[in-house]
Every structure is written in C-alpha cells, then in structure tokens.
SERO-4910 file (N, C-alpha, C, O; in steps of 0.05 Angstrom, whole numbers):
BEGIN
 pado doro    nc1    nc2    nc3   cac1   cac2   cac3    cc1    cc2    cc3    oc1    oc2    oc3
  Unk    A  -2606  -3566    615  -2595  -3545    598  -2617  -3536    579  -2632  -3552    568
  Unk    A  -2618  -3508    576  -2634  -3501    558  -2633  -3499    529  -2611  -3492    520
  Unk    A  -2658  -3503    508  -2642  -3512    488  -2620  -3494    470  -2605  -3500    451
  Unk    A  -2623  -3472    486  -2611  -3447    465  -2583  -3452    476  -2565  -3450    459
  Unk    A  -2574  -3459    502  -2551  -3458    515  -2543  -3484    499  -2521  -3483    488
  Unk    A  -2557  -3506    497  -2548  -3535    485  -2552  -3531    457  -2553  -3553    446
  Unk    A  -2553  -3512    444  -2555  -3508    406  -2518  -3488    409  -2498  -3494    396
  Unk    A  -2520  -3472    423  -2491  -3456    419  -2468  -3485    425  -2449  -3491    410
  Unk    A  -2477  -3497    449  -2455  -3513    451  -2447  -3541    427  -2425  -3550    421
  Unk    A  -2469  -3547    419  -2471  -3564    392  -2462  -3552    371  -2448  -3569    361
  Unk    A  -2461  -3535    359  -2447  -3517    336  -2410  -3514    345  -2396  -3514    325
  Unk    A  -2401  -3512    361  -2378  -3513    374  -2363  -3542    377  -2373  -3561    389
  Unk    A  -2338  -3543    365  -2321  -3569    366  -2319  -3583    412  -2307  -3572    431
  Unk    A  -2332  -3602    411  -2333  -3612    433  -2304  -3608    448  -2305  -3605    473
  Unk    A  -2279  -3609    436  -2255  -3610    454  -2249  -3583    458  -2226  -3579    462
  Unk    A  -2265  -3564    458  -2264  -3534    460  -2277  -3530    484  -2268  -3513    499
  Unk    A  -2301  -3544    491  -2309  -3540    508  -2298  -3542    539  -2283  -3561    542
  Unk    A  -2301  -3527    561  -2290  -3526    590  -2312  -3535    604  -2329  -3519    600
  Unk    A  -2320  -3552    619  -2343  -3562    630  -2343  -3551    663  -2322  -3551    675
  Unk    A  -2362  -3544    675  -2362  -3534    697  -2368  -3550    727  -2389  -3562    732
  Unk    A  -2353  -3549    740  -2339  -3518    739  -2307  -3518    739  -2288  -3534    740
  Unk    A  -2313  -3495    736  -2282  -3494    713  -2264  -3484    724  -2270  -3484    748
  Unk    A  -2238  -3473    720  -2214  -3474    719  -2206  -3454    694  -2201  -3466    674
  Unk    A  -2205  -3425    691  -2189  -3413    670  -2169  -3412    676  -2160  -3411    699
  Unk    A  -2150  -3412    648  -2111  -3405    657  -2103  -3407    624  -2110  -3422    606
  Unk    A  -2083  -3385    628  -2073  -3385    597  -2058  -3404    589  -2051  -3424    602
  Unk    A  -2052  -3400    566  -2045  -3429    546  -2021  -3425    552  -2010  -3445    543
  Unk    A  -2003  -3411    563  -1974  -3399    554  -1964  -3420    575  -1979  -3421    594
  Unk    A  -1948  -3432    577  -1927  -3448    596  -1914  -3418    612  -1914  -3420    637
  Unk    A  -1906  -3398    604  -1892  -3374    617  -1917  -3363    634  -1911  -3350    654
  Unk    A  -1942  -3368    630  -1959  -3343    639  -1963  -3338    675  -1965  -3356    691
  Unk    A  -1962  -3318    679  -1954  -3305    704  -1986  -3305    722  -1990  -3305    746
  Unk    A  -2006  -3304    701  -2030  -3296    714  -2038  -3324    729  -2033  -3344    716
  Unk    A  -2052  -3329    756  -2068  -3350    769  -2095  -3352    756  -2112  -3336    748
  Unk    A  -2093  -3385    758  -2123  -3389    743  -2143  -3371    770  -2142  -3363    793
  Unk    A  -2162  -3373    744  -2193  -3363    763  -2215  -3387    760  -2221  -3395    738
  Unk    A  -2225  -3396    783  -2244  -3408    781  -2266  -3397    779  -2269  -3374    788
  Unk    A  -2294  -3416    761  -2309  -3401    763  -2335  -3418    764  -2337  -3436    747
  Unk    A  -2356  -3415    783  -2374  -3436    783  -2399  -3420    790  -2397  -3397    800
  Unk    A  -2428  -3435    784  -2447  -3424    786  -2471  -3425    794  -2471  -3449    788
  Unk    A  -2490  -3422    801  -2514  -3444    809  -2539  -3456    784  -2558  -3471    783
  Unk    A  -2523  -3438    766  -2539  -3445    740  -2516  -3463    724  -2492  -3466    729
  Unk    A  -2538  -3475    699  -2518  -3492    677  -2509  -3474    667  -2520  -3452    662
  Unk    A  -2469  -3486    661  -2458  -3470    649  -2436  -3482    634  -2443  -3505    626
  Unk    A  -2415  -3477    629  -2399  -3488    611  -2382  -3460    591  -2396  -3442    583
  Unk    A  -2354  -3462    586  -2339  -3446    575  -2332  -3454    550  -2333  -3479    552
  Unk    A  -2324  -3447    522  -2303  -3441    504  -2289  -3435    503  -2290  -3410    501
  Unk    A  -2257  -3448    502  -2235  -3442    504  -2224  -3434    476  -2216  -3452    462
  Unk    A  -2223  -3402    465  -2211  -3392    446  -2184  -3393    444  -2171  -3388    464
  Unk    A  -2170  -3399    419  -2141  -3399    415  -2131  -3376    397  -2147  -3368    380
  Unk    A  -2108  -3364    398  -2094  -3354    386  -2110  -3345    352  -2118  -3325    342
  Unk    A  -2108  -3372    347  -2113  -3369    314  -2141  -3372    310  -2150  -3372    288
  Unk    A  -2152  -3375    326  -2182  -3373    316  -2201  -3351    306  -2226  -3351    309
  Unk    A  -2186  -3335    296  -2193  -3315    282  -2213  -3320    247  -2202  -3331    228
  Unk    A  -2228  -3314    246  -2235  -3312    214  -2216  -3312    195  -2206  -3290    194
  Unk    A  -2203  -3329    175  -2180  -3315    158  -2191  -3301    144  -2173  -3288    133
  Unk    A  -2209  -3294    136  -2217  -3267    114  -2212  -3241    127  -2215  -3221    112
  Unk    A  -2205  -3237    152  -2203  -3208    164  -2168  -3211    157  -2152  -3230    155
  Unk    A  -2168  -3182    155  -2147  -3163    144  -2119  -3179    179  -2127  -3190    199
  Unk    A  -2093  -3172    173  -2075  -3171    188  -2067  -3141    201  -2044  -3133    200
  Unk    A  -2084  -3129    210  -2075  -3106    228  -2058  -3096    244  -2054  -3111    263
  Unk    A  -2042  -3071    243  -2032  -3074    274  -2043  -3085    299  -2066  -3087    307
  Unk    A  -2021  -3090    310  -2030  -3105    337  -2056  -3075    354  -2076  -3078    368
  Unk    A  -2048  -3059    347  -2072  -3040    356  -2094  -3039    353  -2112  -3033    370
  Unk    A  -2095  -3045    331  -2124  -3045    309  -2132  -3072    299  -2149  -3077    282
  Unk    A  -2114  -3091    315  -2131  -3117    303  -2154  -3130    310  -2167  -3127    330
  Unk    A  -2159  -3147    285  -2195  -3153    286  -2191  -3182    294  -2210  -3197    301
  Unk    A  -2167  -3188    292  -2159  -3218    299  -2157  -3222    332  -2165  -3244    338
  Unk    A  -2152  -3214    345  -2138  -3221    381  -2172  -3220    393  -2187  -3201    395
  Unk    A  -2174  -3252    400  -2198  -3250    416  -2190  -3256    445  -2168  -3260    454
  Unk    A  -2215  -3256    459  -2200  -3272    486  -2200  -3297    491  -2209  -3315    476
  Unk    A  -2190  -3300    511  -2181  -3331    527  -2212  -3354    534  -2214  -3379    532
  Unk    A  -2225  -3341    541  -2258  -3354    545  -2281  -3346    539  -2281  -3321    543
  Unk    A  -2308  -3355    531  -2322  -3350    537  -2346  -3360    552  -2361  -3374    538
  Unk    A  -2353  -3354    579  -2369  -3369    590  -2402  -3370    588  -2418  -3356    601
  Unk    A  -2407  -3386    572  -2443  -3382    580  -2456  -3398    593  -2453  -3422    598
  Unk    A  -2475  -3379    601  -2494  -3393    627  -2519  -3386    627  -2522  -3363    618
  Unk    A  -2544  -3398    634  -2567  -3398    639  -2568  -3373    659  -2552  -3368    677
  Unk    A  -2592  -3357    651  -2602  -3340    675  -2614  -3364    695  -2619  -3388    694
  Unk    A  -2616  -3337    717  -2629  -3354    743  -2665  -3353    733  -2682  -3369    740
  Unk    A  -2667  -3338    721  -2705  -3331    714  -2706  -3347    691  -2725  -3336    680
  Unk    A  -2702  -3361    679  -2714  -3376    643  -2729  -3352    630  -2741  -3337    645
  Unk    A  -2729  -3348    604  -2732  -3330    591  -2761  -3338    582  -2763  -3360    572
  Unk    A  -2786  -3320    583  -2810  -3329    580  -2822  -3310    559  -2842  -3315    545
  Unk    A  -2809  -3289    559  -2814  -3264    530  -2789  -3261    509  -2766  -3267    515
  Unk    A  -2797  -3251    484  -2773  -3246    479  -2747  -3222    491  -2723  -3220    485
  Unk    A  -2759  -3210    503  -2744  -3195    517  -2726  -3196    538  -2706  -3184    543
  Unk    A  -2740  -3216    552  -2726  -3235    572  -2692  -3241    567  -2683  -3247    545
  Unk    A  -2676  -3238    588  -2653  -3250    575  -2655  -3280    570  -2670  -3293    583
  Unk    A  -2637  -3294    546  -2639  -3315    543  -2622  -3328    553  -2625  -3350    562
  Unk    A  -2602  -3315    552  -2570  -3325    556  -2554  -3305    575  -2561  -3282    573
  Unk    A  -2531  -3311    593  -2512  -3300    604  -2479  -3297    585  -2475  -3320    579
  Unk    A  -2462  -3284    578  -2442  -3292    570  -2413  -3278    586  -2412  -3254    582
  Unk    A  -2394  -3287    601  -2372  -3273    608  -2355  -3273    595  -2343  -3295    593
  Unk    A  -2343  -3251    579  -2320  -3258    560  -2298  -3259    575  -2299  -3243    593
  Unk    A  -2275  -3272    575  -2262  -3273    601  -2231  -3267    583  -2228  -3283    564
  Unk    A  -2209  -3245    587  -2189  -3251    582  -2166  -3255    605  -2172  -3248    628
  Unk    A  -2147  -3263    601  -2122  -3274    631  -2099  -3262    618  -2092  -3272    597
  Unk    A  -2084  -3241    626  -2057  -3228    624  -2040  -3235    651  -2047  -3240    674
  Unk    A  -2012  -3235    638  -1999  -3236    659  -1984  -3212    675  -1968  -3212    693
  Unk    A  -1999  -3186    656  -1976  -3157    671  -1995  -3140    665  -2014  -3144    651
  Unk    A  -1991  -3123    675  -2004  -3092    672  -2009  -3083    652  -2031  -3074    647
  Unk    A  -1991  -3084    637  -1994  -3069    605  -2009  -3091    596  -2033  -3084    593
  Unk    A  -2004  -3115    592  -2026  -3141    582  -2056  -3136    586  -2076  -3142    574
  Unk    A  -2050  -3118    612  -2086  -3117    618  -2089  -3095    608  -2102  -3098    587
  Unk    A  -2086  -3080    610  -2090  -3057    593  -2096  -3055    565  -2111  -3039    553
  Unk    A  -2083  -3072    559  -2082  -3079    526  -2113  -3094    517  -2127  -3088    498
  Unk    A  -2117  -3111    536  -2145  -3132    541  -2172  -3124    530  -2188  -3141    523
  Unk    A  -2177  -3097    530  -2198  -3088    532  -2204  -3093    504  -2225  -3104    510
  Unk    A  -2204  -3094    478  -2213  -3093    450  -2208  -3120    448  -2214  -3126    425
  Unk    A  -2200  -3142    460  -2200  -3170    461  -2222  -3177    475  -2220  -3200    482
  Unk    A  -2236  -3169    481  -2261  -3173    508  -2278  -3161    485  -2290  -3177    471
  Unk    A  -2280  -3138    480  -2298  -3120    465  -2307  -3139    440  -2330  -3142    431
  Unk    A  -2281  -3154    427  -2286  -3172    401  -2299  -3195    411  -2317  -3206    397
  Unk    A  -2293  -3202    432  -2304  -3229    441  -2339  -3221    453  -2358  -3237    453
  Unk    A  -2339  -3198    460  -2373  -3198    462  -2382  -3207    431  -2395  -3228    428
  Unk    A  -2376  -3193    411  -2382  -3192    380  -2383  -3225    381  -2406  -3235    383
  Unk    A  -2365  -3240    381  -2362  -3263    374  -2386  -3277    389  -2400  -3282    369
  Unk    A  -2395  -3285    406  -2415  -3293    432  -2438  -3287    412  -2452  -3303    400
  Unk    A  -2441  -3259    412  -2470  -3254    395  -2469  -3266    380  -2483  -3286    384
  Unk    A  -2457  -3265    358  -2453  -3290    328  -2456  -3309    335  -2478  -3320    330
  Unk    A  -2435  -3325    351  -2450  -3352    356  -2464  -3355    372  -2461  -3378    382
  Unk    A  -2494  -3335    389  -2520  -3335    392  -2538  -3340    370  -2559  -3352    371
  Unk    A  -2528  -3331    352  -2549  -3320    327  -2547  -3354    318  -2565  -3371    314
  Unk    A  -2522  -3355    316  -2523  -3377    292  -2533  -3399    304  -2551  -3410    293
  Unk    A  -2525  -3407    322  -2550  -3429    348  -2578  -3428    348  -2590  -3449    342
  Unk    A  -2592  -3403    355  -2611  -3396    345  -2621  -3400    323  -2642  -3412    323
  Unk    A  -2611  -3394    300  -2617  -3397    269  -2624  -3431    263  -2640  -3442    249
  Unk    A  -2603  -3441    281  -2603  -3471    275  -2631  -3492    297  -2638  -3516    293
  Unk    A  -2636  -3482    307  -2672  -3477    316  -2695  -3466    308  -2719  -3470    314
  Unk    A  -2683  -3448    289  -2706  -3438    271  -2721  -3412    277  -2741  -3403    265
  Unk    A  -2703  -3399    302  -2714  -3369    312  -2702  -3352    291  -2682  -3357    278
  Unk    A  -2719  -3329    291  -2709  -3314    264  -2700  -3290    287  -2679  -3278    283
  Unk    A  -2712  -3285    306  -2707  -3254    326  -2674  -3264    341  -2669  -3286    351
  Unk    A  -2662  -3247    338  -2641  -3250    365  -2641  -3250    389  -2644  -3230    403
  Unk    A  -2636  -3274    399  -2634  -3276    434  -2623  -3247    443  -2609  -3229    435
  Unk    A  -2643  -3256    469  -2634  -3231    486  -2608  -3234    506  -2616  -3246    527
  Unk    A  -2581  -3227    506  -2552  -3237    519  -2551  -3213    528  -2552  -3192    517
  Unk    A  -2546  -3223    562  -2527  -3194    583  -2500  -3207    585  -2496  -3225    602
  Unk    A  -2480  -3199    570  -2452  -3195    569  -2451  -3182    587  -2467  -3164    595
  Unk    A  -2423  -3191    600  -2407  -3173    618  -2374  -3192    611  -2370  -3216    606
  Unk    A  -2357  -3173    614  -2333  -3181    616  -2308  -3183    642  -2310  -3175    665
  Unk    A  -2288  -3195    630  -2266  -3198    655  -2249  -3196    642  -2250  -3206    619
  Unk    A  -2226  -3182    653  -2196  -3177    651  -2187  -3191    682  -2201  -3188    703
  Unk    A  -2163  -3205    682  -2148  -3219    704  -2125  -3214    699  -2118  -3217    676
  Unk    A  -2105  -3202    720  -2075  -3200    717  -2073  -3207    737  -2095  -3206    749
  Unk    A  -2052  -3216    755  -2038  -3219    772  -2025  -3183    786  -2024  -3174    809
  Unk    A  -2018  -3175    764  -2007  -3149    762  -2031  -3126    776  -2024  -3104    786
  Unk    A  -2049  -3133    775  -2081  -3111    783  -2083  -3101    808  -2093  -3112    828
  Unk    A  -2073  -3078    807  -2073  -3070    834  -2093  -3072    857  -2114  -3059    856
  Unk    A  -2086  -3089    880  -2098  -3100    902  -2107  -3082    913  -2127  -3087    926
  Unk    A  -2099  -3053    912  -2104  -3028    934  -2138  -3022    924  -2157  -3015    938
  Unk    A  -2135  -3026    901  -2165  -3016    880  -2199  -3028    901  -2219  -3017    909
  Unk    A  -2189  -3053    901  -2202  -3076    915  -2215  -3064    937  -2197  -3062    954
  Unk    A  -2239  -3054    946  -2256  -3054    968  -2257  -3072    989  -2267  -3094    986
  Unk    A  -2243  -3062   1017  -2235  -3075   1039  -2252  -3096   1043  -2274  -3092   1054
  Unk    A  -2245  -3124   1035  -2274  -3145   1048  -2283  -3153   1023  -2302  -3168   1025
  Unk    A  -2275  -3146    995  -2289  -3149    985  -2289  -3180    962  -2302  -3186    942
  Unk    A  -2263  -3196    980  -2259  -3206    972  -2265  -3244    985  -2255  -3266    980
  Unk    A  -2282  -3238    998  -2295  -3262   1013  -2309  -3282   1002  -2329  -3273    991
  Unk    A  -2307  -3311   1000  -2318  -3332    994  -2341  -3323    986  -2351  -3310   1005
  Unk    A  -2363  -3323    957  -2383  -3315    963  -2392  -3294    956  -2414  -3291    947
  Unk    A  -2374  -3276    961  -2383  -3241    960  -2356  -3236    943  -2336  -3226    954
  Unk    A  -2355  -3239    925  -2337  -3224    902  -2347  -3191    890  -2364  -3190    872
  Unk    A  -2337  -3166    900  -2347  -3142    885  -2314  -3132    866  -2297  -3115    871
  Unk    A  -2317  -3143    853  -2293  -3137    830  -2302  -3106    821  -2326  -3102    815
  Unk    A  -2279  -3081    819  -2275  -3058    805  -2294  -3068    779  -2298  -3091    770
  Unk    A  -2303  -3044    772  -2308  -3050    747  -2316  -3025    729  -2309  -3004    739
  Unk    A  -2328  -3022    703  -2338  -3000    689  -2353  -3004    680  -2362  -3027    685
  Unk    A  -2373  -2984    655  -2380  -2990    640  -2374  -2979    615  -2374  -2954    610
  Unk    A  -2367  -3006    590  -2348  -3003    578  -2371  -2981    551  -2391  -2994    549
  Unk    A  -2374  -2960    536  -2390  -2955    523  -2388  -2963    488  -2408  -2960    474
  Unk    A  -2373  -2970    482  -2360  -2979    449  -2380  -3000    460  -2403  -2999    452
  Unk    A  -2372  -3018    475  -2384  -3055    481  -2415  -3053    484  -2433  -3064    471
  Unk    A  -2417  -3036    505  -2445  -3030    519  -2440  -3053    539  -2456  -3072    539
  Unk    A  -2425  -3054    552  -2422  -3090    576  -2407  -3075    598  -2391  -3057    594
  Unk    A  -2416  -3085    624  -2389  -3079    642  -2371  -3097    644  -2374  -3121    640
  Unk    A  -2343  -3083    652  -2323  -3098    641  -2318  -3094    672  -2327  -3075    685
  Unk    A  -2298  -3118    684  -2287  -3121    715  -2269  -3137    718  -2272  -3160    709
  Unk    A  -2244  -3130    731  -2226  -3125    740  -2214  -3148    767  -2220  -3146    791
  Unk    A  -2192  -3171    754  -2188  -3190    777  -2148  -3184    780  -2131  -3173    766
  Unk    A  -2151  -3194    802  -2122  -3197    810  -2111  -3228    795  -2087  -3232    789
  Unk    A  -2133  -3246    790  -2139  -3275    786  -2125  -3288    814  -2116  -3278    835
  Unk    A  -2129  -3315    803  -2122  -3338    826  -2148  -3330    849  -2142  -3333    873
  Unk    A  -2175  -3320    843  -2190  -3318    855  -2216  -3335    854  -2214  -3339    829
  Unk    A  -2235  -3346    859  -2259  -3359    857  -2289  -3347    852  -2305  -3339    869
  Unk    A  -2290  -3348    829  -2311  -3336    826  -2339  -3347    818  -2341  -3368    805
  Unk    A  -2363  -3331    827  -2389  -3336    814  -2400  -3328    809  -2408  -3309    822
  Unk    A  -2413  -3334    781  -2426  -3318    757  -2447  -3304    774  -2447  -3280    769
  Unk    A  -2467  -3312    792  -2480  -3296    803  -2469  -3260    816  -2482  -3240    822
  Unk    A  -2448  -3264    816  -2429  -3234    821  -2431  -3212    796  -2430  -3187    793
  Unk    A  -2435  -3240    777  -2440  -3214    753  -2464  -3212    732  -2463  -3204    708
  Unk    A  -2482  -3221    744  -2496  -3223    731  -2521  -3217    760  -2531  -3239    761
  Unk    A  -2529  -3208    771  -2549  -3192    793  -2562  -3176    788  -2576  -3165    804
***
C-alpha cells in the first residue's frame, strides 16, 4: 500500500473501513437495490459512510439543497502507474451511492457530487499528516446503483465477466464521470479508471 493510500486510511475510524474485496449494499434492512461487488488488481479498500456523518456545523437544508446526504461508499485505490510527478495521479476514488428505485437514483447525483468534496478533504488531510503541502492529484469517478436502472440503456454484451461498460456522463458541477448500475453486478475498478 502506498503511503498516501495508508495515511487516508489511518485518519479514518478502522470499523469504517470495507476491506477488499468487497461487497457494497445499503444499510436499510428494506433496501431493494443488490449488492455490487467490487474488486481490483490494485490495493484498495472502501469507507462505509452513514447517515449522520455529516459535519454538524452545516446548516439543515431542504432535502434538495442539502449539504448533509453523502453517499453510501467511498472506494480508494492505487493507480496501476505509482505516481512519480506531482501531476501524476496519486490516488483513484469511486464515490459509490446504492438506491433502491428510480427516483432514489435520480435523486443520487448531489450525494455523489458531495462525496467527491468529501474524498478530496480527506486527501488533503492525509497528506497534510505526511507533511505534503501541494494537493494530491485524485481521478474521481462516480456510481449510482438501482435495481430500478433501466436494462434497455445497457449496450448489448456489455455486461460480461470482465468487460463492464456502464452508461455514463460527464458530470460538469463535479468535473467526474458519473455511471450508471442496475447493481447486483461485479465490478472492476479497472472499468473506471482506463
């Protein structure tokens, strides 16, 4: 593990951590969505965000406008190249959220968008605690999973052991592409990160 990937995970409460490879699925006993696996050929490892893990100093917003709703994971991982400039990426991060309906996913997107924010911060502050003063260089990309996600969207084949090409965008508020699961699928970070 690299030390920057082993300084974020040290600043982070150990029973938070998801060890890989992993297994996402929401906390909810009701939730409709299938876990997603996710594994990689690089070191990696997730954070499992809750509900309230929000800052309490941020304001109580509408549910529209809130600064509080993060997502369900976030996965970081080692590039396949080690970073040898500063420019280099240093780090991989998937912000991952899991809905169980359509409108859920829909809704997802400013929970993903916050959770890139969040990732950077605790880059920085990992970093900081090493003694780098510049900010790592992190290629974010995100995931929304519903069960609900229309299958038709899906590129014939494209769903093969191996060869995952998930819909996707690019999100411009985030600057990340954001992509699109049915979940209960297997995935690897190398799919999003190429």
């Amino acid at each position: 593990m690299t030390g920057l990937l082993e300084a974020v995970r040290d600043i982070l409460e150990p029973e938070r951590i998801v060890p890989a490879p992993m297994t996402l699925d929401e906390e909810a006993e009701a939730s409709r969505c299938p876990p997603v696996q996710v594994r990689g050929a690089t070191e990696h490892w997730a954070l499992r965000l809750r509900s309230d893990d929000h800052l309490p100093i941020l304001a109580a917003l509408a549910k529209e406008h809130s600064v509080r709703r993060l997502p369900d994971y976030l996965v970081f991982s080692e590039p396949r190249v080690p970073a040898q400039r500063p420019e280099d990426v240093a780090l991989q991060v998937l912000v991952c959220e899991l809905k169980s309906s359509a409108v859920g996913a829909e809704s997802a997107l400013a929970q993903v968008q916050l959770g890139k924010l969040l990732a950077e911060y605790l880059v920085r502050v990992a970093a900081h605690t090493l003694g780098e003063s510049e900010a790592p260089k992190l290629w974010c990309c995100g995931l929304i999973a519903s069960p609900e996600f229309p299958a038709s969207l899906l590129a014939k084949g494209s769903m093969r052991p191996g060869k995952v090409e998930l819909p996707n965008r690019f999100d411009k508020l985030s600057r990340m592409r954001i992509y699109h699961s049915p979940g209960g699928v297997d995935l690897r970070l190398e799919s999003f990160f190429s």
